[in-house]
Backbone as JSON, one array per atom type, in Angstrom:
{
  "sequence": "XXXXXXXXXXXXXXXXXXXXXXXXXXXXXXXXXXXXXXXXXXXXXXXXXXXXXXXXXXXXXXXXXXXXXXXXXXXXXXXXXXXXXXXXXXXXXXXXXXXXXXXXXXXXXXXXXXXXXXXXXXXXXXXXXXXXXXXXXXXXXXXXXXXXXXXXXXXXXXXXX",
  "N": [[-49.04, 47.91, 33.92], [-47.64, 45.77, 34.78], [-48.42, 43.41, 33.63], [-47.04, 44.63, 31.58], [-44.3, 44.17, 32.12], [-44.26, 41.9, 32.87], [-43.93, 40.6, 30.29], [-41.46, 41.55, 29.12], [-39.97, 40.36, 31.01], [-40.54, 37.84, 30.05], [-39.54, 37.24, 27.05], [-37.44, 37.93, 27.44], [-36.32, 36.26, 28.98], [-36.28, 34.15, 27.31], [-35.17, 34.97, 24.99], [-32.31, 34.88, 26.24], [-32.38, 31.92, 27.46], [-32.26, 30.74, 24.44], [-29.51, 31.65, 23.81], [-27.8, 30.24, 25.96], [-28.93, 27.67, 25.27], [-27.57, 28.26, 22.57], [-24.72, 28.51, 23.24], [-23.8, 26.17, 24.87], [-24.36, 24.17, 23.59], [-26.13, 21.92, 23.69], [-27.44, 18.61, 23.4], [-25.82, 18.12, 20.71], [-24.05, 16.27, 20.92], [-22.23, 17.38, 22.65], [-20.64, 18.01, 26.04], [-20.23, 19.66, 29.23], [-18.1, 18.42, 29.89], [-17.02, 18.11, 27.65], [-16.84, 16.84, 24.16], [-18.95, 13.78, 23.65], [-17.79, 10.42, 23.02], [-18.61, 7.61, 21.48], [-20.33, 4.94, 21.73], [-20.26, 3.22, 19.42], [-17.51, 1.55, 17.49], [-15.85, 2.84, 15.06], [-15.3, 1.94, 11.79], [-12.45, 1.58, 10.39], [-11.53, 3.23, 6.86], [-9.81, 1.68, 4.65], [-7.03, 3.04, 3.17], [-7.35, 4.09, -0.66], [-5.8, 2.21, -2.89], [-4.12, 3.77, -5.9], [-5.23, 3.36, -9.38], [-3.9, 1.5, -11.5], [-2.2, 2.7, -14.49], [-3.45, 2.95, -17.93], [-1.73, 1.36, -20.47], [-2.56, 3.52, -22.7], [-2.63, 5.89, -21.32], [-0.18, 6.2, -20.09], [1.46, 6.37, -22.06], [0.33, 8.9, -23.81], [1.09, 10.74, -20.97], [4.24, 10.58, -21.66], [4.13, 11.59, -24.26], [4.23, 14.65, -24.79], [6.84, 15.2, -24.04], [8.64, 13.9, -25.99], [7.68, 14.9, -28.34], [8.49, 17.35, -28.45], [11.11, 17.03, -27.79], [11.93, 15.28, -30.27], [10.78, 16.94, -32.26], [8.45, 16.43, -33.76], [6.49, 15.78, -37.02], [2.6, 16.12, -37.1], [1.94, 13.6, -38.52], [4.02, 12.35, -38.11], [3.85, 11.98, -35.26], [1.47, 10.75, -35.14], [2.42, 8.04, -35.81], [4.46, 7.35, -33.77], [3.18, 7.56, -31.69], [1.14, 5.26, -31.77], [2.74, 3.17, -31.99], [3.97, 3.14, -29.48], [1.68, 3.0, -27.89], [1.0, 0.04, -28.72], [3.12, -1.32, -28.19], [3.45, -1.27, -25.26], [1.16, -1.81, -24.28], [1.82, -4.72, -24.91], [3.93, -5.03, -23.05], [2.45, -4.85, -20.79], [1.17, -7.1, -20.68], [3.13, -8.79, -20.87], [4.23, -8.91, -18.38], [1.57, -9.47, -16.59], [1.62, -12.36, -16.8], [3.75, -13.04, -15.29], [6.45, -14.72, -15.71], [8.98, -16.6, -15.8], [12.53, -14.76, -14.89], [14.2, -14.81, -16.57], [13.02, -15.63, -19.26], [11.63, -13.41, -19.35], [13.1, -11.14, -19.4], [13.97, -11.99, -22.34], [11.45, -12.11, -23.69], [10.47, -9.12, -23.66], [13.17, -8.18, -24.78], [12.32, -9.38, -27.42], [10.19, -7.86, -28.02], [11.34, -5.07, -27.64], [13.26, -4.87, -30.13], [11.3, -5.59, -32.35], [9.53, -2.92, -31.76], [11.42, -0.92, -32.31], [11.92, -1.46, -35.09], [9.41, -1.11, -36.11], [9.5, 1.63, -35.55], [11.68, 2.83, -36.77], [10.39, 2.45, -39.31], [8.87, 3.99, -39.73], [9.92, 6.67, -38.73], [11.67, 9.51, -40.03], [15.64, 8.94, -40.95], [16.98, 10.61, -38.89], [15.28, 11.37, -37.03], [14.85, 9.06, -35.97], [17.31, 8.05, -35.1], [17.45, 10.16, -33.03], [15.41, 9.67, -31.15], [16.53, 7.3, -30.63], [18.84, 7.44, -28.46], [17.29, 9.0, -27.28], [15.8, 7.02, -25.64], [17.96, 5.29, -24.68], [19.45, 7.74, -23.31], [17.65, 10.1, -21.17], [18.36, 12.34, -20.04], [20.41, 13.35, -21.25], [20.09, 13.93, -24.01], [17.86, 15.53, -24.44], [19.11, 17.86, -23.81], [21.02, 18.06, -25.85], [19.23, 18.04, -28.07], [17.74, 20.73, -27.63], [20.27, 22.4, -27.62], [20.84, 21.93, -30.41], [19.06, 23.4, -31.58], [18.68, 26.03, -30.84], [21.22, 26.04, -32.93], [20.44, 25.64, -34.97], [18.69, 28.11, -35.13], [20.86, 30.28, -35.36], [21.95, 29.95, -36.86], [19.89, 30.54, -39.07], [19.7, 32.8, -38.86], [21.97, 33.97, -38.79], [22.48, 33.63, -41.69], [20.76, 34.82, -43.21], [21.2, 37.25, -42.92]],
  "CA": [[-47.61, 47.91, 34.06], [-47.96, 45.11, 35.98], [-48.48, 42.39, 32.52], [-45.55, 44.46, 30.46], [-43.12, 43.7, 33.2], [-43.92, 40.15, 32.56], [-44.32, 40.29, 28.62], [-40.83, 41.59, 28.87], [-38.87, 39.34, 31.29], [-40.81, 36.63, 29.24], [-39.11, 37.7, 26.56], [-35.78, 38.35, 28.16], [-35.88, 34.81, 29.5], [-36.72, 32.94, 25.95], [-33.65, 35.44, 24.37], [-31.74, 34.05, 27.36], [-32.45, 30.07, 26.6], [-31.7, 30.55, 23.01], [-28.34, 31.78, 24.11], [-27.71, 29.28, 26.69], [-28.62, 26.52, 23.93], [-26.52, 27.94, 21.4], [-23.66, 28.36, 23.84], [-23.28, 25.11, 25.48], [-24.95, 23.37, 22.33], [-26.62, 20.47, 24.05], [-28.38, 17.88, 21.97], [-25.08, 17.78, 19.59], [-23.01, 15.82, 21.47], [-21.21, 18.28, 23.72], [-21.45, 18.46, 27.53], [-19.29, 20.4, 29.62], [-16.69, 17.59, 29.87], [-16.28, 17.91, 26.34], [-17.22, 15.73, 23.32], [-18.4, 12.5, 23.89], [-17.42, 9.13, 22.62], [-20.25, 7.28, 20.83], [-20.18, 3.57, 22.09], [-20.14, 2.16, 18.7], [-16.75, 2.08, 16.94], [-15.8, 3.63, 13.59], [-14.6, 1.18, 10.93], [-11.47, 2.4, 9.43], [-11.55, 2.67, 5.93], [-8.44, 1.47, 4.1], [-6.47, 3.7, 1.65], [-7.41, 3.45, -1.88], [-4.43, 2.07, -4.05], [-4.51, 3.91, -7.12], [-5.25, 2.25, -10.33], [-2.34, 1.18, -12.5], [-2.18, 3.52, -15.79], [-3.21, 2.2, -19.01], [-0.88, 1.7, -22.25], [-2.84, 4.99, -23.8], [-2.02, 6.81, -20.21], [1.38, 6.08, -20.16], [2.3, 6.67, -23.4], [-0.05, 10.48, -23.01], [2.24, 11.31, -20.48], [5.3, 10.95, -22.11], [4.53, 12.31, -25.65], [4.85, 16.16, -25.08], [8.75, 14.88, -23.98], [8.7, 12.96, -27.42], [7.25, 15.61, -29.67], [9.11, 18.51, -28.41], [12.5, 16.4, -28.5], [11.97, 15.13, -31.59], [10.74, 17.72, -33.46], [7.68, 15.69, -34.95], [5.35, 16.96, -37.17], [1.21, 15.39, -37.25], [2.14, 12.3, -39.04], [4.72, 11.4, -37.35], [3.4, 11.81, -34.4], [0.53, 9.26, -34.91], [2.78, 7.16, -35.65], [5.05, 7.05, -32.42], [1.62, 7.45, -30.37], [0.41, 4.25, -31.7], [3.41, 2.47, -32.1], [4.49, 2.95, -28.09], [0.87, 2.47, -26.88], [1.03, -1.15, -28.78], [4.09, -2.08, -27.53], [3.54, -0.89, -24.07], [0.24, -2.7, -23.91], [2.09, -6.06, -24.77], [5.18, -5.13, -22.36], [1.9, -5.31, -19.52], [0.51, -8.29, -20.96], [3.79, -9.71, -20.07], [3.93, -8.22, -16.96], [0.7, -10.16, -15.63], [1.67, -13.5, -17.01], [4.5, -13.02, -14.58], [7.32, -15.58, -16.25], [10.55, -16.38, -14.95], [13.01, -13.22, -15.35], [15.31, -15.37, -17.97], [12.04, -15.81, -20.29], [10.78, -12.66, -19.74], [13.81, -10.65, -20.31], [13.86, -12.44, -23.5], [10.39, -11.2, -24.42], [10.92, -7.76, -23.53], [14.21, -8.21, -25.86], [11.95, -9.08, -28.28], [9.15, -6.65, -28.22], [12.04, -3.97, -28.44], [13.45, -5.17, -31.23], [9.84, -5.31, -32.75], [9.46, -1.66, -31.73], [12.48, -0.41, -33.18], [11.98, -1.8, -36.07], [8.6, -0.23, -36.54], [9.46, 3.79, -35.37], [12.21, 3.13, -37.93], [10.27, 2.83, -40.57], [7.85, 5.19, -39.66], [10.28, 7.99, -38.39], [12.91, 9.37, -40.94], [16.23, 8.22, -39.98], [17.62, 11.48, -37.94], [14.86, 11.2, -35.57], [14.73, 7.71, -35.42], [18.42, 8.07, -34.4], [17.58, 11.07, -31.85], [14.54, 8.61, -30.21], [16.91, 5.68, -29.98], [19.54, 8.12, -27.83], [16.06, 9.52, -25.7], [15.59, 5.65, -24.71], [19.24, 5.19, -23.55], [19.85, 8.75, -21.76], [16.84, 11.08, -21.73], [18.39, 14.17, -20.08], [21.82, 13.98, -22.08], [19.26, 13.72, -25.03], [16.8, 16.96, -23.99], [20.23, 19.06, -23.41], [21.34, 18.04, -27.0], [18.13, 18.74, -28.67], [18.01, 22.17, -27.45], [21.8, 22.76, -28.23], [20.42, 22.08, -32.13], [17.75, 24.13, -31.72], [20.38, 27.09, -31.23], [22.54, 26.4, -33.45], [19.43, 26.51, -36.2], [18.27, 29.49, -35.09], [21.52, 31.12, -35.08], [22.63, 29.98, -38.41], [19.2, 30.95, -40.02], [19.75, 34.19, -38.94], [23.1, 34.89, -39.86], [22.3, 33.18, -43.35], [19.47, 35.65, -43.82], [21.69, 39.01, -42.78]],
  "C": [[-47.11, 46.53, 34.41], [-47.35, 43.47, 34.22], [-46.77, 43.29, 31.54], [-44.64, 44.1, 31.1], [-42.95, 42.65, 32.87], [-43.64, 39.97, 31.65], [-42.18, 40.93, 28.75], [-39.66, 41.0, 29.58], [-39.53, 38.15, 30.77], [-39.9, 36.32, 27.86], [-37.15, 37.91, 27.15], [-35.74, 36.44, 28.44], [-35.94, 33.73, 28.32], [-35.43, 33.67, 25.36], [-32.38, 34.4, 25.14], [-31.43, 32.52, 27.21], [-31.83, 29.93, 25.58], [-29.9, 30.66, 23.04], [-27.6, 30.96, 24.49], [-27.58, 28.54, 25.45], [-27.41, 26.81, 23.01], [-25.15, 28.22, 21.78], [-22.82, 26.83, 24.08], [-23.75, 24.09, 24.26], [-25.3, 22.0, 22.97], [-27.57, 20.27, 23.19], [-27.67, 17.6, 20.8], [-24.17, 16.95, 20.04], [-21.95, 16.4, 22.53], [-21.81, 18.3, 25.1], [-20.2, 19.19, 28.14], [-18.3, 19.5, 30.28], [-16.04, 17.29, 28.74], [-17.15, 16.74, 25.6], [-17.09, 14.66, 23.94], [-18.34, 11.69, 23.17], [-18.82, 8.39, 22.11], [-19.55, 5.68, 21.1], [-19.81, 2.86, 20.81], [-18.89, 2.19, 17.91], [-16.53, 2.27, 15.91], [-14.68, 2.57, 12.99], [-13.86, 2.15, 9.99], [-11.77, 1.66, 7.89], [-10.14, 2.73, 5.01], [-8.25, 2.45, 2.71], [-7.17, 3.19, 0.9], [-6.02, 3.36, -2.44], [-4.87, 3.23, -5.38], [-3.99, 3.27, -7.96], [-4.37, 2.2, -10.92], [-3.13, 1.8, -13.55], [-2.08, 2.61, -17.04], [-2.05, 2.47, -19.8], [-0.93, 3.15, -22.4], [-2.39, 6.12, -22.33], [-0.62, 6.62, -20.2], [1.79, 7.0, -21.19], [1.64, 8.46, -23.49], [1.04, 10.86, -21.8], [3.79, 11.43, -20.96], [5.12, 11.7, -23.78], [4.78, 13.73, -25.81], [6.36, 16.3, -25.15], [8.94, 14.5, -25.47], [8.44, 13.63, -28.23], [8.28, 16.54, -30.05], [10.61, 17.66, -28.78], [13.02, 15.83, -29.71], [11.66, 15.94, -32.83], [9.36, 17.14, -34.36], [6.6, 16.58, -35.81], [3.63, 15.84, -36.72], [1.35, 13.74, -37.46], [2.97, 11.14, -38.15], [4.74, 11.11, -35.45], [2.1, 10.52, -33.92], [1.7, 8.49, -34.83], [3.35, 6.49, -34.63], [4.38, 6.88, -31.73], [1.55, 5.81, -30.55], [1.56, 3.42, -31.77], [3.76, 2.07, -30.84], [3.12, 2.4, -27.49], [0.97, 0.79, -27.52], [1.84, -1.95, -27.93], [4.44, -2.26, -25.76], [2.58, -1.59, -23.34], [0.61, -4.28, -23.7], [3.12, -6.32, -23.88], [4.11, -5.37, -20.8], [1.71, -6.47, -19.45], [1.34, -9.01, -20.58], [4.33, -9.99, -18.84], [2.77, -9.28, -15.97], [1.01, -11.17, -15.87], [3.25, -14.36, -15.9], [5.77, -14.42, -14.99], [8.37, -15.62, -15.63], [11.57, -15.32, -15.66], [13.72, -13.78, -16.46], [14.24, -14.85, -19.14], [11.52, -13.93, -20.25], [11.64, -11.19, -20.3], [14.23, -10.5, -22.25], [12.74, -11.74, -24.35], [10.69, -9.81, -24.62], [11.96, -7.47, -24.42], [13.63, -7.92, -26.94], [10.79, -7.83, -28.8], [10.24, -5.64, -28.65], [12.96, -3.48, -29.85], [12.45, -4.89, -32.52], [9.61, -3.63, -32.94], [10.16, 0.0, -32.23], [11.97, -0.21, -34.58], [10.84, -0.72, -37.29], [9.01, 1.23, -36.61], [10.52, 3.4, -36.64], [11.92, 3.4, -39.31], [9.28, 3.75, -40.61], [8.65, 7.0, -39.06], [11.53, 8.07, -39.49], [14.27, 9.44, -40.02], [17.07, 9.27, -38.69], [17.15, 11.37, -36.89], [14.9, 10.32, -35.08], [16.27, 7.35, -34.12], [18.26, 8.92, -32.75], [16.42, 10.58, -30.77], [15.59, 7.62, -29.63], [17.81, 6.43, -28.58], [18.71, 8.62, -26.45], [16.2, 8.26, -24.98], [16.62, 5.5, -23.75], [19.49, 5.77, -22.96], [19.14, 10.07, -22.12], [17.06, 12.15, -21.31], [19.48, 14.77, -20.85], [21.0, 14.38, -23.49], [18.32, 15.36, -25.32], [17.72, 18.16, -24.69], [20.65, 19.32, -25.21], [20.21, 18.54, -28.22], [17.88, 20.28, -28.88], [19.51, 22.74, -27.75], [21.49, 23.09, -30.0], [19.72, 23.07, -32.32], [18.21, 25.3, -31.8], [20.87, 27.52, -32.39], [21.49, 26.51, -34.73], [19.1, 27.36, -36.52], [19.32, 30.43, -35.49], [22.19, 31.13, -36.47], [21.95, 30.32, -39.28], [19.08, 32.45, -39.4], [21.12, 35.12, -38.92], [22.91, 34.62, -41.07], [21.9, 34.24, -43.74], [20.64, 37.32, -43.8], [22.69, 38.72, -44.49]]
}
């Protein structure tokens, strides 16, 4: 009787410990004044900036606005793709060369000129017209789009009755 007595406050007292330990959790840093402080100090690490967006990112974000408002089909969709990422690439290029604002207005003049020139001959001239209108005021532009879009629907289905 004498040995299970022991075998079972041996037992009771090792349950016991384990408890203890995983109560007060010593050995992780905790004491019963609370977390402590680690002598050595912690180098902050600075924000990341995020990266400036290429040409082909840019111009991806705005083309679902550009498709749907315009109406494009395949074709003419390359074409506006590649026509804005060119011009968008050379509007950075002048961007880093950082110029005085007279000169660089000037560029920028010209690139859009340039850019025009191209969607014109690559978009027929209704859309070309309903792009140039997105550039100058893109929500009066949206509103009007969808107004057409209406009045198509509504006239190809009185036509048809």
């Amino acid at each position: 009787m004498n040995k299970k007595l022991q075998l079972v406050l041996l037992f009771t007292f090792l349950g016991l410990t384990s408890e203890i330990y995983a109560q007060y959790g010593y050995g992780n840093g905790y004491n019963r004044y609370g977390r402590q402080r680690s002598g050595i100090p912690q180098a902050e690490t600075p924000a990341k900036e995020p990266e400036p967006l290429t040409a082909e990112e840019l111009v991806e974000k705005q083309m679902p606005r550009i498709i749907e408002t315009l109406e494009l089909d395949p074709f003419e969709e390359a074409v506006v793709r590649s026509t804005l990422v060119k011009y968008v690439q050379k509007r950075m290029e002048l961007q880093i060369l950082k110029l005085p604002p007279e000169k660089m207005k000037e560029e920028f003049d010209k690139l859009g000129k340039l850019q025009d020139e191209e969607m014109k001959a690559g978009l027929p001239e209704e859309k070309f017209n309903l792009y140039k209108s997105l550039l100058e005021n893109p929500n009066k532009t949206e509103r009007e789009a969808k107004k057409k879009k209406k009045r198509k629907r509504k006239s190809k289905d009185g036509g048809s009755e």
